[in-house]
C-alpha positions, 0 to 999 in steps of 0.5 A: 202393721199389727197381727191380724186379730182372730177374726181376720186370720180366720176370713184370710184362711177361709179366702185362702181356702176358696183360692184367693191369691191375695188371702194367701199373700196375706197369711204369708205377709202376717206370719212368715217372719214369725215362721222364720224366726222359729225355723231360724232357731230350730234350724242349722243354717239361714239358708235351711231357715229360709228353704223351710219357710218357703216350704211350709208355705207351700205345704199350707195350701195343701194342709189348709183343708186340714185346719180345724177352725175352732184351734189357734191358726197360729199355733196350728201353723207352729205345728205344721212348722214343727213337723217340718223342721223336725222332718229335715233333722231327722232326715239329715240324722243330726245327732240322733244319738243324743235324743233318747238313749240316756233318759236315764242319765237326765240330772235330776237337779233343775237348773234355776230357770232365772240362771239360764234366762240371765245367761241368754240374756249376757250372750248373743243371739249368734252364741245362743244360735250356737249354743242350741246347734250343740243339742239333740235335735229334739231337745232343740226343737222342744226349747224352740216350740216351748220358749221361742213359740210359746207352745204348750206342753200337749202342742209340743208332744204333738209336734214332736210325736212324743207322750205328753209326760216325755216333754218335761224331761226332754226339756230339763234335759235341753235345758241342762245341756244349753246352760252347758254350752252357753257356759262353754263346757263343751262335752257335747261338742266333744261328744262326750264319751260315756 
């Protein structure tokens, strides 16, 4: 079964919108193993993955009125998604210590992206999902939306309540920090003392 086009995600959430259950069922059928995945990534656990998901389903019908017709509905969803997952690591205050404070500290060197792609891909989505757990929460909610979502860099400052121009170094500093852990230098894991 394909992704529904434009055209049908826009009847689905206009049916959706009128209280078609089977509308719902179809925007819950065609995009919540994508919406899984990402909470998968940006997430602890399964289990909080799956929580998540449910949930965002049912703060869709809620938000639905809000879904502005002429924007992606899927990147719309991300967003909503996004807000969601960064509500529940900042209500758990998962290493809230690591998201901001050292800006300064960010290397200024870029890690050749091409390194870091051949490193994700030699490991496995387990040590990668590993990998990601050792980041600031909003480092790892930037890598998700930008590389798993495929997000823009407004759709992420968005997401993430942040300005526009803060997103390029949450994700150069993200990206450091993952290469750092996939090559198992573990100073974030110790929490590296400065």
């Amino acid at each position: 079964m394909s992704v529904p086009g434009m055209t049908e995600t826009t009847e689905a959430v206009a049916r959706a919108r009128a209280g078609d259950a089977d509308a719902w069922g179809e925007l819950y059928r065609d995009f919540a193993p994508a919406i899984f995945r990402f909470c998968r990534r940006a997430l602890p656990t399964r289990e909080d993955a799956e929580d998540a998901t449910m949930e965002i389903f049912m703060k869709l019908r809620d938000k639905l009125s809000q879904y502005d017709e002429t924007r992606s509905f899927s990147a719309w969803l991300y967003r909503v998604a996004a807000n969601h997952c960064w509500d529940i690591l900042r209500r758990r205050k998962i290493r809230q210590d690591k998201e901001t404070e050292d800006v300064e500290d960010v290397p200024l060197e870029h890690p050749d992206p091409s390194q870091l792609d051949k490193l994700i891909e030699q490991k496995t989505s387990e040590e990668v999902r590993h990998a990601l757990q050792k980041l600031g929460a909003r480092a790892r909610m930037a890598l998700v939306l930008r590389y798993y979502s495929d997000m823009s860099y407004d759709e992420i400052a968005d997401a993430l309540g942040v300005r526009r121009a803060f997103v390029g170094v949450v994700l150069l500093r993200a990206r450091h920090e993952l290469r750092q852990a996939l090559e198992g230098k573990s100073a974030l894991a110790a929490g590296g003392t400065s």
